[in-house]
Structures are given as structure tokens and as C-alpha cells.
C-alpha distance (Angstrom), angle and dihedral (degrees) to the residues before:
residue distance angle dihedral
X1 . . .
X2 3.76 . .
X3 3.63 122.1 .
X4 3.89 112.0 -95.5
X5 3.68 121.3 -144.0
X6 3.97 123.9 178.8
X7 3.84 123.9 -171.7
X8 3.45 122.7 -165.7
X9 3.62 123.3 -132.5
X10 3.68 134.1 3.3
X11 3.77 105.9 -121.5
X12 3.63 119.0 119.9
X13 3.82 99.2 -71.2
X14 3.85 89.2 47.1
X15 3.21 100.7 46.8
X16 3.50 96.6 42.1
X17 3.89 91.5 54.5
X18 4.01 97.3 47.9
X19 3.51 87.3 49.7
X20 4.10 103.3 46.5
X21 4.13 87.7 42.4
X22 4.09 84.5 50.9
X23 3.79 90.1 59.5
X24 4.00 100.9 26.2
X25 4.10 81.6 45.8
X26 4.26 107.6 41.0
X27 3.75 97.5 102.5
X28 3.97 96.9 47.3
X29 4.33 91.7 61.0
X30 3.81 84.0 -127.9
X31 3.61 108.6 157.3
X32 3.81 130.1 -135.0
X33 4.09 131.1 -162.6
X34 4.23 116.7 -166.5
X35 3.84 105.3 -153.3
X36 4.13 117.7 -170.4
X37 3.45 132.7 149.1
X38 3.93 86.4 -121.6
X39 3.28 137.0 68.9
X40 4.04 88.7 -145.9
X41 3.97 143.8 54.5
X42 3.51 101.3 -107.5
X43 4.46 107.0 -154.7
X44 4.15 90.2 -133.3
X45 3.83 87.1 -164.1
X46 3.69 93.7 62.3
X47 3.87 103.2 50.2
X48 3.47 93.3 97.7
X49 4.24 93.6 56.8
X50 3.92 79.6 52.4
X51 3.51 96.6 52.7
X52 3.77 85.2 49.3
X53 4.07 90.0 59.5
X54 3.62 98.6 -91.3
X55 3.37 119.9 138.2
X56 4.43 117.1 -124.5
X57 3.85 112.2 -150.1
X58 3.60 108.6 -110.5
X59 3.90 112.7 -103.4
X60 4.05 113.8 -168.3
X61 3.48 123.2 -167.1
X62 3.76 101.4 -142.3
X63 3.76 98.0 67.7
X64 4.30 87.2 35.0
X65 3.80 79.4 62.6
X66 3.11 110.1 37.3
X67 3.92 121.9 121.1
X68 3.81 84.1 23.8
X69 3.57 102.1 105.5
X70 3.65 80.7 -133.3
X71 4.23 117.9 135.0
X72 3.70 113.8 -145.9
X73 4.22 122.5 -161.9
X74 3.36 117.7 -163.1
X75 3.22 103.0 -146.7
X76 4.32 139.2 105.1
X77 4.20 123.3 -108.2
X78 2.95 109.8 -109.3
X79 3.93 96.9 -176.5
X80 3.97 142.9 -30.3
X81 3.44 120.9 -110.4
X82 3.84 100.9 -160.9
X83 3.85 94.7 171.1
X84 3.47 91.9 57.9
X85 3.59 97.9 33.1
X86 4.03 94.0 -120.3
X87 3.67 139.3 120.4
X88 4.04 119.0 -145.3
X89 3.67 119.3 -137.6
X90 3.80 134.1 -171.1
X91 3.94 106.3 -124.1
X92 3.60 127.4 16.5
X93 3.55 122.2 34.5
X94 3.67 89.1 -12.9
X95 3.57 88.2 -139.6
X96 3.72 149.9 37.1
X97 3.98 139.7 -165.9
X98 3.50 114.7 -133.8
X99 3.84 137.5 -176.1
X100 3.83 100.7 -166.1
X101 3.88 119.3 26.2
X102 3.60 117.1 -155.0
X103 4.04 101.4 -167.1
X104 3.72 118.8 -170.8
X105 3.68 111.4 134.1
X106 3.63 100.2 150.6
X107 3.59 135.7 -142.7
X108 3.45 152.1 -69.9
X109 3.72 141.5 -148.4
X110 3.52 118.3 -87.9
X111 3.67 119.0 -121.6
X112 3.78 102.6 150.7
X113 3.48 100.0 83.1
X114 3.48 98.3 67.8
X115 4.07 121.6 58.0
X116 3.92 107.0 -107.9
X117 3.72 105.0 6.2
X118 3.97 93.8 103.2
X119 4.04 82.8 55.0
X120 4.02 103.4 38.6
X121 3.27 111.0 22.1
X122 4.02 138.5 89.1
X123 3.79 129.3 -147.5
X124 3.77 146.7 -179.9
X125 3.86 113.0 -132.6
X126 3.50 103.2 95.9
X127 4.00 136.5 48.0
X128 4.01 94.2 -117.4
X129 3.90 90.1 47.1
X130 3.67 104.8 60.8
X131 3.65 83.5 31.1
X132 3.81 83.9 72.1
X133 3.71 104.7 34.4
X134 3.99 83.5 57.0
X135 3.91 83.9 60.8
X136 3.64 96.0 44.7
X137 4.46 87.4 54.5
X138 3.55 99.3 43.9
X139 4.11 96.7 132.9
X140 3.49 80.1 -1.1
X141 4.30 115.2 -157.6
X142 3.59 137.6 162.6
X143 4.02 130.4 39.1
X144 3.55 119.5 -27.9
X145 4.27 121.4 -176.6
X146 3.49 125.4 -156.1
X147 3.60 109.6 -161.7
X148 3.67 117.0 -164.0
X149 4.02 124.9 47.0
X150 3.56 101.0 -151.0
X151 4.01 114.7 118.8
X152 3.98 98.2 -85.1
X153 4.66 80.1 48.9
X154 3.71 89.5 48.4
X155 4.24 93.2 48.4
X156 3.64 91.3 44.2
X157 3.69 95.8 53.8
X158 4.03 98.5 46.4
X159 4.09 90.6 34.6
X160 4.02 89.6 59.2
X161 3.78 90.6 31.0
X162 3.62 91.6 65.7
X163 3.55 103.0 35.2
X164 3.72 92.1 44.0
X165 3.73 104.7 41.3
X166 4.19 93.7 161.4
X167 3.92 80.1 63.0
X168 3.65 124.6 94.3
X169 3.45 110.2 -142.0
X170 4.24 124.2 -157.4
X171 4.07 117.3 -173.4
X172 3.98 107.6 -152.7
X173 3.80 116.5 -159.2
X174 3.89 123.4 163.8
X175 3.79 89.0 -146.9
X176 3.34 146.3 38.3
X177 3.80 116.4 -53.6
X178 3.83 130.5 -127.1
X179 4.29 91.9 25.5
X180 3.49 110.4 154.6
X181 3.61 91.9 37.2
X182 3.52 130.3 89.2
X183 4.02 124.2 -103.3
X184 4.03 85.9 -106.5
X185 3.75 86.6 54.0
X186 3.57 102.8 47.3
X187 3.21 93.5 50.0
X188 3.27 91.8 59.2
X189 3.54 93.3 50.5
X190 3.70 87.7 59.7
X191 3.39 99.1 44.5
X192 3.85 85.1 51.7
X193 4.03 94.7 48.6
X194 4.03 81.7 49.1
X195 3.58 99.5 56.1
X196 3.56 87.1 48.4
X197 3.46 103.7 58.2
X198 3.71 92.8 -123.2
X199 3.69 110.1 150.9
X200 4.46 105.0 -137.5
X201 3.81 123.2 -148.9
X202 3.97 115.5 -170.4
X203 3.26 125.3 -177.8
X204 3.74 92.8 23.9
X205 3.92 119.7 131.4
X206 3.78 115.5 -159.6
X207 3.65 112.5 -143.8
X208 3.62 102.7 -177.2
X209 4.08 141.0 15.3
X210 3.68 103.9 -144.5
X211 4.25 118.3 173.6
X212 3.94 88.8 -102.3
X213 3.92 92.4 54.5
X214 3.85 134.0 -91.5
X215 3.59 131.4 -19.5
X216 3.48 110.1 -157.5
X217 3.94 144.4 -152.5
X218 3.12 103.8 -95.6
X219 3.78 96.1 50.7
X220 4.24 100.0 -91.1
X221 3.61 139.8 103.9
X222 3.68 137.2 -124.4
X223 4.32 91.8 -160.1
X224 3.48 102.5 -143.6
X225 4.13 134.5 170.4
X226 3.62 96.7 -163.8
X227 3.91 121.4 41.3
X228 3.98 122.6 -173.3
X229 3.71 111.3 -170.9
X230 3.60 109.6 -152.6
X231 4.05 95.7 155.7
X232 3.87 113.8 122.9
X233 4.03 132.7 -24.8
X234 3.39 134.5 -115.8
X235 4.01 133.9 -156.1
X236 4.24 122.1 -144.2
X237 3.73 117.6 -95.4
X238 3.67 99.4 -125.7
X239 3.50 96.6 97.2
X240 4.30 91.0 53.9
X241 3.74 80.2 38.5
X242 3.56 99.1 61.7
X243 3.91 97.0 44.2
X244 3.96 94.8 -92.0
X245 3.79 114.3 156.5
X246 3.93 99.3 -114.3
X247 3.50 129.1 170.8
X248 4.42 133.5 -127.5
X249 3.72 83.2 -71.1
X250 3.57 100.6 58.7
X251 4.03 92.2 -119.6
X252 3.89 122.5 121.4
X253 3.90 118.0 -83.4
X254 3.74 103.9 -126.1
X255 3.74 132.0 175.0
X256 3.68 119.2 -132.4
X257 3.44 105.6 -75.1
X258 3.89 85.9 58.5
X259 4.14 93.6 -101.7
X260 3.62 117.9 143.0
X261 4.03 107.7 -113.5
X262 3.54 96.2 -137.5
X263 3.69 102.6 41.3
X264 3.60 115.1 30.1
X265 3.98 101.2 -163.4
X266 3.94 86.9 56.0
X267 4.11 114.0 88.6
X268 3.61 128.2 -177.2
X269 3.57 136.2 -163.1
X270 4.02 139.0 167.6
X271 3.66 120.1 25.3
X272 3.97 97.4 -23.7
X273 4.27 83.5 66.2
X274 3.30 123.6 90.4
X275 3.54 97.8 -154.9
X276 3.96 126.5 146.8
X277 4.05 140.1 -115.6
X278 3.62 119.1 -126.5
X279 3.96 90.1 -90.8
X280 3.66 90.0 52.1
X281 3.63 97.0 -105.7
X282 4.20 114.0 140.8
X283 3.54 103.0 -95.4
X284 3.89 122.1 -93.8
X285 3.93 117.3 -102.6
X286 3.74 107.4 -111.6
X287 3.81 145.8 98.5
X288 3.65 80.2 -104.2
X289 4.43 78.6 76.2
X290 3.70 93.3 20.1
X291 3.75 98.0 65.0
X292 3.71 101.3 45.2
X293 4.14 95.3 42.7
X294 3.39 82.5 50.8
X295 3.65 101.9 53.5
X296 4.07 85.0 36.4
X297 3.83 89.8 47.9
X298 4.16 87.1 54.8
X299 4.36 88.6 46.3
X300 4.01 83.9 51.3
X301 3.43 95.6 51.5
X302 3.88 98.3 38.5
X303 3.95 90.6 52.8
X304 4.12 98.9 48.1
X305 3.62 80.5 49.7
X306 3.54 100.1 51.9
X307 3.29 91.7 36.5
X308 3.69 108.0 -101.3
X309 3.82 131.9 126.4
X310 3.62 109.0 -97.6
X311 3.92 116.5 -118.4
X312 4.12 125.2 -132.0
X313 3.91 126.2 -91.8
X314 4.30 103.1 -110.4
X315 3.59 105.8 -165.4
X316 3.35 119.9 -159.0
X317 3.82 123.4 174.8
X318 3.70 124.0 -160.8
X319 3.77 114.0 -172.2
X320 3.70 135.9 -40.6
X321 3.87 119.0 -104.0
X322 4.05 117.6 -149.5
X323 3.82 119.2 176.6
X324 4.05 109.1 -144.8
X325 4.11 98.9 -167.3
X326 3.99 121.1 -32.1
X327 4.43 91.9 -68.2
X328 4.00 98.2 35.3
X329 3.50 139.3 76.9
X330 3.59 164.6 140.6
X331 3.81 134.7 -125.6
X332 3.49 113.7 -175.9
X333 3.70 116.9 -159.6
X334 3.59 119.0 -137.0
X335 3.56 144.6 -169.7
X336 3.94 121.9 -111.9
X337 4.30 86.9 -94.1
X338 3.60 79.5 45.3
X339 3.75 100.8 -115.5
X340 3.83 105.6 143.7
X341 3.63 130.9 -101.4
X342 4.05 126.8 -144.5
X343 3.92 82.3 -97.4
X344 4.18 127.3 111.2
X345 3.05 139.8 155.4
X346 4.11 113.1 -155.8
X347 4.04 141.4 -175.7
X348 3.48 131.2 10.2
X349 3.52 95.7 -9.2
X350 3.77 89.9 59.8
X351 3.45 97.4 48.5
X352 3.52 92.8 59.0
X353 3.79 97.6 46.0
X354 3.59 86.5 44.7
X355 4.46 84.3 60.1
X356 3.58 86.7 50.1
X357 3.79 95.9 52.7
X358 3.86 90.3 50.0
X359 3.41 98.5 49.4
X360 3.99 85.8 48.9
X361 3.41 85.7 61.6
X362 3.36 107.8 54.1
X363 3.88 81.7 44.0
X364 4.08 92.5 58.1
X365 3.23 91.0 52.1
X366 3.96 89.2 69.8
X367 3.73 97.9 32.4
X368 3.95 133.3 83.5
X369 3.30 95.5 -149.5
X370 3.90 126.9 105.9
X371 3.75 113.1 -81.1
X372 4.12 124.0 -143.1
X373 3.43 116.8 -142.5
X374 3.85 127.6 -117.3
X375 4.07 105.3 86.3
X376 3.99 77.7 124.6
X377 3.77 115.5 142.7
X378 3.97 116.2 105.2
């Protein structure tokens, strides 16, 4: 019987891996199922330019997988049946066997922690989401709050800023803006915000997401008839659900070949991984990670198979990449643990590069090659 391996989700880590084992794999007869929810690639980095009314080309699977050999479901998991070796799905055939699980099904934004986010409040990090917040700002007026200040916060804010000028725009953070980035950069990001119009609150903790806006900590409000919550990410609990060794975060504890430590046929890569940067931080949330655990995850599995000792994941970050509008932007260079350096590289010429990287990324996702990391943004 040929070996059956099942991955997970389609983002760029997912993807990636089904398609790198397909090649690295042909001659064995090994055989290889793509589950997602979707029947498309969705470009995660660009939600935010499609809640701002642009349009994303349209990116099927089918014809991304076709000549593969690789059979894709449509279809969301539903649960993990590690006993049995089985994942459970919600539409056609509700389940499938599997020898080698590849899990990497991403993340979400996290708006349970705070009373009425789930209820009033818009985000980015899926398809359907800014899909709906577009609808919402269609000859968009009034207030709108961003709360979080992270890179996908800071993209939202200038991306509906600029599209949007009647709105006015407020970017909520409950620490200090621009860490991580060096003094060149955040001022930058200031000026940027500035230019904008885009009203920043640091140090501000929201409490609560009512319908009128947020009430805050400190007992005031920031009224507001459009709230994006871009505070914080959180990963499914079907891999704590199904007995998987997972760590405070929720994602899979793996060692450092990207094999889960409790159940060595289960693999994870992108955000559900908890896998570690060369200064033995967790690993940042990104496609920056997502592509190369992916394509690592797919080596892994190609060696044990062949029978070959797996080598480590090395990453190596290069800078982070943060689109301010559709001609501004900000590359931040980093250091290999991905600390920054004095080093950026601003405006027009960053928004371009920043294109480039993007469209790399979809591209490594399809490619065997090795992939250099920087596709950063969101």
C-alpha cells in the first residue's frame, strides 16, 4: 500500500510542503492529499488592500495543482484522530486515513480575550473577513479604530487611510509603538501615521468593544463606527484536542527538524509550529517562517522516507516588509535573530520591492528551489 501523507491547509507553508514532497517524492508512489477549507490560495499579505476595495487576482487550487499527482478536498477539519491515524472533515468523505500528517492550518486573530470583540469588531486574517470589512467601508465616513500596532495594525490603518480619506482613522496600541524597529524606522512610521491623518494612541489598553466603539481602561472612549481588531493571534485547538504536545501558545511542540515530540508521524509548519529563531526566541508569525518550514517540513519528510536522517530548521530572518498605502513603505533591516539594524529602506522604492517580495512568495510556494527570507509584511 502506498505511503499516505495529508497536509493540512493550503496557505503558504502548506502549499509549499505538498508541493516540494510531490516533486522530491514522484518516483517512490507515495501519495499526498491537500485539505483546506477553500478551494483557492488566498495571498494573506494582501487582505488588507482588499478590504480597502482592491481587487486580489483569483488563485485556484486545481490548476496550481495540477500535474502534481497531488488530490485536493475542499473541505474544513473537523478533528484529528491520532489513535487511529485519521483526520475528520465536514463534507466529502468526512474522513481520511493518513500515514504522515503535515499540519499547518494557520491562525487567526484573536478576539476572545477581550469582552465584545468576537461580536463588534472586524479583522483581516482570513479571505471572508476582509471580504466583509470591504462591505462595511464602501463610501466609507465617520471614526474608524484600529486596535493593535503590530505590522498587519499598521497596514490596515494607512491602507484605509488612503483609500478612505473622509475617514478618520485612530491606531490603538497598549504599548509603545514602533518597538522592534530601529529609531530611523519608527520615525518613519510616525511620520507615515502623520501624513495620514491617522490619529495614534500608545499605551492605551482597550477593555471592551461595544457597537459605539471602545471603552477603554482607564474609563474613556475612543467612539468609533468601524473597529478592526488586529491585537494578538490565535491557532485552532485541534492539535491540543487530539492529544498533540502543544505549547502556552496553543501551536505544536516540534523538535528541530519540525516533528511533533509526542507523535512522530505528525509535522508542522507555519504558524501552527512552534519552532525557534536562531536566538531561541519562538518564531515570528509570517510567510517569512511559513515558507521555509514548509519547504523544510517537505525535506524532513522526504529524507525519513527515503531513509535519510533529517537535517535542522536554520532560520534566518532578513528584514521586515510593511506596506504604508499602495506607493509607500518601510523595509526594516534586520539581523539574522531578526533584531533590527540602523538600516531602511523607505517610500516608493519600498513599496515596490515590497510587490516583488510578495509575488516571490506566492512563487516559492510552487518552486523547489531554495527560498530567501523577507516576504514579511502581515
Amino acid at each position: 500500500m502506498k505511503h499516505h501523507i495529508v497536509v493540512l491547509g493550503a496557505g503558504y507553508a502548506g502549499l509549499g510542503a505538498a508541493q516540494r514532497m510531490a516533486r522530491q517524492l514522484r518516483r517512490t508512489g507515495a501519495r499526498i492529499t491537500l485539505v483546506n477549507e477553500a478551494d483557492r490560495f488566498v495571498e494573506r499579505v494582501r487582505l488588507h488592500q482588499l478590504a480597502a476595495g482592491r481587487p486580489l487576482r483569483e488563485l485556484p487550487l486545481r490548476p496550481l495543482l495540477a500535474g502534481t499527482g497531488i488530490e485536493l478536498v475542499v473541505a474544513r477539519v473537523t478533528a484529528v484522530d491520532t489513535k487511529n491515524r485519521a483526520v475528520r472533515l465536514d463534507g466529502a468523505p468526512y474522513g481520511i486515513g493518513y500515514d504522515t500528517l503535515v499540519y499547518a492550518l494557520g491562525s487567526a486573530t484573536d478576539t476572545a480575550t477581550v469582552p465584545g470583540a468576537t461580536a463588534y469588531a472586524s479583522s483581516v486574517a482570513a479571505f471572508d473577513e476582509a471580504v466583509r470589512l470591504r462591505g462595511r467601508m464602501t463610501d466609507a465616513r465617520g471614526t474608524l479604530a484600529v486596535v493593535g500596532a503590530g505590522l498587519t495594525g499598521i497596514e490596515v490603518a494607512t491602507e484605509l487611510a488612503e483609500s478612505h480619506p473622509g475617514l478618520s482613522v485612530h491606531l490603538v496600541t497598549g504599548g509603545a509603538f514602533g518597538a522592534g524597529f530601529s529609531d530611523r524606522g519608527g520615525r518613519y512610521l510616525r511620520d507615515a501615521l502623520d501624513r495620514r491623518g491617522i490619529t495614534l494612541r500608545e499605551h492605551t489598553r482597550v477593555s471592551e468593544v461595544a457597537a459605539h466603539g471602545l471603552a477603554l481602561a482607564d474609563g474613556t472612549e475612543i467612539p468609533a463606527d468601524t473597529v478592526v481588531w488586529a491585537a494578538g493571534v490565535r491557532v485552532p485547538g485541534l492539535a491540543r484536542d487530539a492529544g498533540i504536545a502543544v505549547d502556552a501558545r496553543g501551536v505544536i511542540r516540534v523538535d528541530a527538524a519540525l516533528r511533533s515530540v509526542s507523535h512522530p508521524e505528525v509535522f508542522a509548519a507555519g504558524d501552527a509550529a512552534g519552532a525557534h529563531g536562531p536566538d531561541g526566541s519562538a518564531s515570528r508569525m509570517s510567510c517569512q517562517t511559513g515558507i521555509p518550514m514548509g519547504r523544510h517540513v517537505a525535506d524532513t519528510v522526504t529524507a525519513i522516507l527515503t531513509g535519510r536522517a533529517p537535517a535542522p530548521l536554520r532560520l534566518r530572518y532578513a528584514g521586515q516588509n510593511i506596506s504604508l498605502g499602495r506607493r509607500d513603505g518601510l523595509i526594516q533591516f534586520t539581523r539574522p535573530d531578526d533584531s533590527p539594524v540602523a538600516a531602511v529602506l523607505t517610500g516608493r522604492a519600498s513599496a515596490r520591492v515590497k510587490e516583488a517580495v510578495i509575488r516571490g512568495a506566492f512563487w516559492a510556494t510552487r518552486r523547489p528551489g531554495p527560498y530567501l527570507p523577507g516576504a514579511g509584511g502581515s
